[in-house]
C-alpha positions in Angstrom: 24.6 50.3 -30.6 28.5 49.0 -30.4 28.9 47.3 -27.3 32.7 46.2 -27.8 35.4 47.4 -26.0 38.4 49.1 -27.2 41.7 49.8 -25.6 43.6 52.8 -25.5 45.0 52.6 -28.6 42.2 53.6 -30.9 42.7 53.2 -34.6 40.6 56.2 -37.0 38.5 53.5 -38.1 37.5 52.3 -34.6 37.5 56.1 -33.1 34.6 56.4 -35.7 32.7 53.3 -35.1 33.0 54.0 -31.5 32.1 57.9 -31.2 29.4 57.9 -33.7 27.0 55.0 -33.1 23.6 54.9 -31.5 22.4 53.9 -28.3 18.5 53.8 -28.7 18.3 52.7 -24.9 15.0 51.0 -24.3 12.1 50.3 -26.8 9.1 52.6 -27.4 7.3 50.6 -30.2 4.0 49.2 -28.7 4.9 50.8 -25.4 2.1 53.0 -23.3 4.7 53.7 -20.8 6.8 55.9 -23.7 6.6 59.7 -22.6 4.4 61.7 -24.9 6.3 63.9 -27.1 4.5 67.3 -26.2 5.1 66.3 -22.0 5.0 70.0 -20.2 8.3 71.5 -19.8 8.2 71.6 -16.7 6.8 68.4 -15.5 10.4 66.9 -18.0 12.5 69.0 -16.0 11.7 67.6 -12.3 11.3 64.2 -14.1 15.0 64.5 -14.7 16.2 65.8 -11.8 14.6 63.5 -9.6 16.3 60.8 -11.7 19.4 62.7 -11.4 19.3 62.8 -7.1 18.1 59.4 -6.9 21.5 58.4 -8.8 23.6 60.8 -5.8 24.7 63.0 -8.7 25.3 66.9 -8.0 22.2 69.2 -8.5 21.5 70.0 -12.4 22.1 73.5 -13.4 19.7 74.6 -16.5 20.4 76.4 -19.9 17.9 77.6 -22.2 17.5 78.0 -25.8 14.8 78.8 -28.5 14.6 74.9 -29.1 16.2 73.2 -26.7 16.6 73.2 -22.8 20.1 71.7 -21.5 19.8 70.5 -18.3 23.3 69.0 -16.4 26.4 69.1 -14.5 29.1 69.2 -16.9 31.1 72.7 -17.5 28.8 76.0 -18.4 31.0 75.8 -21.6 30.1 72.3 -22.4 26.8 73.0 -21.7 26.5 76.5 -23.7 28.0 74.9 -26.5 25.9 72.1 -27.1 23.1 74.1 -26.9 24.3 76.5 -30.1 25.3 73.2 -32.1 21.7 71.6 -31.6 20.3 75.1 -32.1 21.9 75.3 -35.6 21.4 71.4 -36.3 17.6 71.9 -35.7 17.3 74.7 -38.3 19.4 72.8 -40.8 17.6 70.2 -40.3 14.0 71.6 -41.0 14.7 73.8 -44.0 16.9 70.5 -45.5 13.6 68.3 -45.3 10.7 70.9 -45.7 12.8 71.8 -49.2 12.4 68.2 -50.0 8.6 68.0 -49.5 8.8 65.8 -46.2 5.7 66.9 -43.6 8.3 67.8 -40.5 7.3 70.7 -37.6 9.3 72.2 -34.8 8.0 70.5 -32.3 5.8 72.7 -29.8 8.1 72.2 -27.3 11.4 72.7 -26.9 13.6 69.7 -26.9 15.9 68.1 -23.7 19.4 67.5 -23.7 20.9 65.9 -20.3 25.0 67.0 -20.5 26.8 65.3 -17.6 30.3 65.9 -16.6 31.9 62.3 -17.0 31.4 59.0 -17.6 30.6 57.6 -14.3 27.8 60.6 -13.8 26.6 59.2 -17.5 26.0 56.1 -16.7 24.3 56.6 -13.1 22.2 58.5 -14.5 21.0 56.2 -17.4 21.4 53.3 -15.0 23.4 51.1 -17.0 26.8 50.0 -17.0 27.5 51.6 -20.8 31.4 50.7 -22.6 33.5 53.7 -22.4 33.1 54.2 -26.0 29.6 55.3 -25.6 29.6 59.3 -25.3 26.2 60.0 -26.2 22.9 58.5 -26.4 19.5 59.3 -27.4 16.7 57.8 -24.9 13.8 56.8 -27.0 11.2 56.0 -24.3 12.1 59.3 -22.5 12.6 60.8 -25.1 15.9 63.5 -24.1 19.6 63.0 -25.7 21.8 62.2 -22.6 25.9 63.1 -23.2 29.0 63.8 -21.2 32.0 65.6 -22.4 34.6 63.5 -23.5 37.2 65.9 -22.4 37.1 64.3 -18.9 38.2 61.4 -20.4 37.2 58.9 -23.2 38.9 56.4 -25.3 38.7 59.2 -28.1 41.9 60.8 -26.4 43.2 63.9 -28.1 40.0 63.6 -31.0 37.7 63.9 -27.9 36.3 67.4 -28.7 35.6 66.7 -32.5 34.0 63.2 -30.8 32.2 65.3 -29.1 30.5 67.0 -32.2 30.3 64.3 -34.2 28.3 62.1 -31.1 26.1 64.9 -30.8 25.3 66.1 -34.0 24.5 61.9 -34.2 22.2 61.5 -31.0 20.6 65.3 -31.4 19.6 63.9 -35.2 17.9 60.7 -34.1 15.9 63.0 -31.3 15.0 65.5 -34.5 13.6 62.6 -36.5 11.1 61.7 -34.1 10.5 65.0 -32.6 9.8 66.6 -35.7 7.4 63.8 -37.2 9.5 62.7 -39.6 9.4 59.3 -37.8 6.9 57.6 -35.4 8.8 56.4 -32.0 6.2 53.5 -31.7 6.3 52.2 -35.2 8.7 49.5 -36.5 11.5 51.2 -38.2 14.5 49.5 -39.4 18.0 50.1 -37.6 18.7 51.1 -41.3 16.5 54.0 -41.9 17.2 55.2 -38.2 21.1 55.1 -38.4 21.1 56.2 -41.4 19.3 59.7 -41.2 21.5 60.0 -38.1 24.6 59.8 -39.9 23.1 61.9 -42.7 23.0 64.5 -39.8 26.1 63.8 -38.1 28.1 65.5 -41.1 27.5 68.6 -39.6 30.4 70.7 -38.7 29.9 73.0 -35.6 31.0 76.0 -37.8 28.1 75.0 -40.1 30.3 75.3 -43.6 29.2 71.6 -43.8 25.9 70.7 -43.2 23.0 68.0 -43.6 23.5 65.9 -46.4 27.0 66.6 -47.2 28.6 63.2 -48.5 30.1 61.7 -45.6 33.9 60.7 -45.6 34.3 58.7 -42.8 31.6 56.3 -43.7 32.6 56.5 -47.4 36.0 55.9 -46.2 34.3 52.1 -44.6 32.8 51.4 -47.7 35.6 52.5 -50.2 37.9 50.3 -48.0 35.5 47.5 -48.1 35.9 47.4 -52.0 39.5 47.6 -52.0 40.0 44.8 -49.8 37.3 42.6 -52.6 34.5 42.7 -50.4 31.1 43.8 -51.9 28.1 45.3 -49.8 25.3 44.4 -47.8 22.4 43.3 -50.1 19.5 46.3 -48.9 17.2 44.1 -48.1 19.0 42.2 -45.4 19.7 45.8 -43.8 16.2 46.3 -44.0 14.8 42.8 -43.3 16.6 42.7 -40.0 18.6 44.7 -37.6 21.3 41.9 -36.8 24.0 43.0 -39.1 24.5 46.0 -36.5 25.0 43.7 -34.1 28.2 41.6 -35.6 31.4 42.3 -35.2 32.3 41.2 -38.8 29.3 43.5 -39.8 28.6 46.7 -37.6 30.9 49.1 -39.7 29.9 47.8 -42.5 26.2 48.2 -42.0 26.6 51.7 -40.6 28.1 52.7 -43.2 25.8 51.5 -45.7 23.2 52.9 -44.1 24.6 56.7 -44.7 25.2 55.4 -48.1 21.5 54.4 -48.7 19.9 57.3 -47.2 22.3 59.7 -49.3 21.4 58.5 -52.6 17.9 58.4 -51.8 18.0 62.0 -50.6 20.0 62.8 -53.6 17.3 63.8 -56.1 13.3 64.7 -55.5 12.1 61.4 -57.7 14.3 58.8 -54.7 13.3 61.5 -51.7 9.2 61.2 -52.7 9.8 57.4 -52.3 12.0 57.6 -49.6 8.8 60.0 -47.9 6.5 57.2 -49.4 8.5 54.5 -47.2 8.4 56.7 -43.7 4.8 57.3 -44.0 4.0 53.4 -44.7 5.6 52.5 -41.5 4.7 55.3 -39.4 0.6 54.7 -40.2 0.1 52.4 -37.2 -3.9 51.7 -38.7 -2.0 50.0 -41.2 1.3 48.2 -40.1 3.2 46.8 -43.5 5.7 44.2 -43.0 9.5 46.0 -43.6 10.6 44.3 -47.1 6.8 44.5 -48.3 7.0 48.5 -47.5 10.2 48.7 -48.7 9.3 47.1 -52.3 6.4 49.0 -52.8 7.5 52.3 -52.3 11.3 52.7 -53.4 11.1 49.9 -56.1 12.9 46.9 -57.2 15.8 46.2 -54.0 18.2 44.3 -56.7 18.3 47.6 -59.0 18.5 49.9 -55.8 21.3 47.4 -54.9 23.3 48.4 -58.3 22.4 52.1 -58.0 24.3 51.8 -54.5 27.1 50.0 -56.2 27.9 52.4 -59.1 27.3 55.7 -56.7 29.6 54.5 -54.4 31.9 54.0 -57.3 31.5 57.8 -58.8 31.6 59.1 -54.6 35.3 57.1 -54.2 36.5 58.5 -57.1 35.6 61.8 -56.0 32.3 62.4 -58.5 
């Protein structure tokens, strides 16, 4: 997650870094206290509202759809709408990787999103103290996607509805990866591979003319500019070997961006995709817990060749190929 504050004035380039990153708030990996995945319906629902009293806000008003529940205080509109965008995400989703031979299920129960009205109600409820930049998060321990609509007021300004989207379409990805088995919320997965398949997702237009997998332009835009200005990219295996370079200021974009890059090409064609399948299902075994770089080797190959194959597809995607 960005944790840096921006002022007013937000440039495009900031907007996106700001709008569009993840908030994986807590840790399940190794935890018994993470809430199992198939938790009753109902039993989630009172869960939430009790958290929801005990931080004074208003009583939660519920929605329902054939995959997800909304449960919140923010305008019926809001609400309504983030339903139909999830809804549409989730079937995107599921035919995109079943096509490609991964082993992903709807999951048998129907997923949680938390839509608050503003900020303030946001971050009560989460019980954190979150940077205004911060929209949307997906709660990995709980397991729900919690959002407010940034037409109260966020440092998006006038891009606040298509932050919205884009912050959703994010968040509601990273809750499809583990809710649909593609990924393991206990087992070590690099901030790579995790941000990565988010922002695969997050291309998604609420229209749905653009959908999963689409090449993304605003993180293409990072890493074009990043060329431009003589800098070169993140070797793979330090994105893999360690989830600092999300933390730096002189880094963050860049990694993000890289990310989308690395899961695109490897998603690209059925040969990368069985590896990139090969990789998830190494780190998700937890009878047989395999060191990141030693996964990584063995199942998607040589990391100094994928490193050029990066290189010259990023070359072909600036120039429009």
């Amino acid at each position: 997650m960005q944790r840096n504050r921006l002022g007013p004035r937000l440039t495009r380039r900031h907007w996106l870094a700001s709008t569009a990153t993840i908030a994986l708030l807590g840790s399940a990996r190794g935890s018994a206290a993470a809430t199992p995945s198939n938790e009753p319906e109902q039993e989630r629902l009172d869960r939430l509202r009790q958290r929801a009293a005990e931080a004074g806000l208003p009583e939660l008003r519920l929605h329902e759809g054939e995959r997800y529940i909304a449960l919140g205080s923010a305008p019926d509109d809001f609400m309504l709408g983030a339903l139909r965008l999830c809804e549409g995400l989730a079937d995107d989703f599921l035919g995109h990787f079943q096509a490609r031979d991964f082993k992903v299920e709807a999951p048998a129960t129907r997923m949680t999103i938390v839509a608050l009205a503003h900020q303030d109600e946001f971050n009560r409820f989460l019980g954190t103290d979150l940077p205004g930049d911060v929209t949307g998060i997906y709660e990995i321990v709980s397991n729900y996607l919690a959002l407010y609509d940034g037409r109260s007021g966020s440092p998006a300004g006038p891009r606040a509805e298509r932050a919205n989207s884009i912050t959703l379409f994010h968040e509601a990805t990273h809750q499809l990866t583990f809710q649909t088995g593609l990924l393991d919320r206990t087992s070590d997965i690099p901030l790579a591979i995790l941000e990565g398949l988010a922002m695969y997702g997050e291309v998604r237009r609420p229209n749905g003319r653009v959908r999963i997998g689409a090449v993304n332009q605003e993180r293409l835009g990072v890493l074009v500019g990043e060329l431009r200005r003589g800098g070169s990219l993140l070797p793979t295996r330090d994105l893999i070997e360690t989830d600092g370079l999300f933390g730096g200021d002189s880094t963050v974009q860049l990694a993000y961006a890289q990310s989308w890059l690395l899961i695109y090409a490897l998603l690209r064609e059925q040969r990368a995709a069985d590896r990139l399948r090969s990789y998830l299902e190494a780190m998700n075994n937890p009878q047989e817990p395999r060191a990141r770089l030693e996964a990584a080797s063995k199942s998607l190959g040589d990391l100094d060749e994928l490193d050029a194959y990066l290189q010259s597809l990023l070359v072909r995607l600036g120039r429009g190929r």
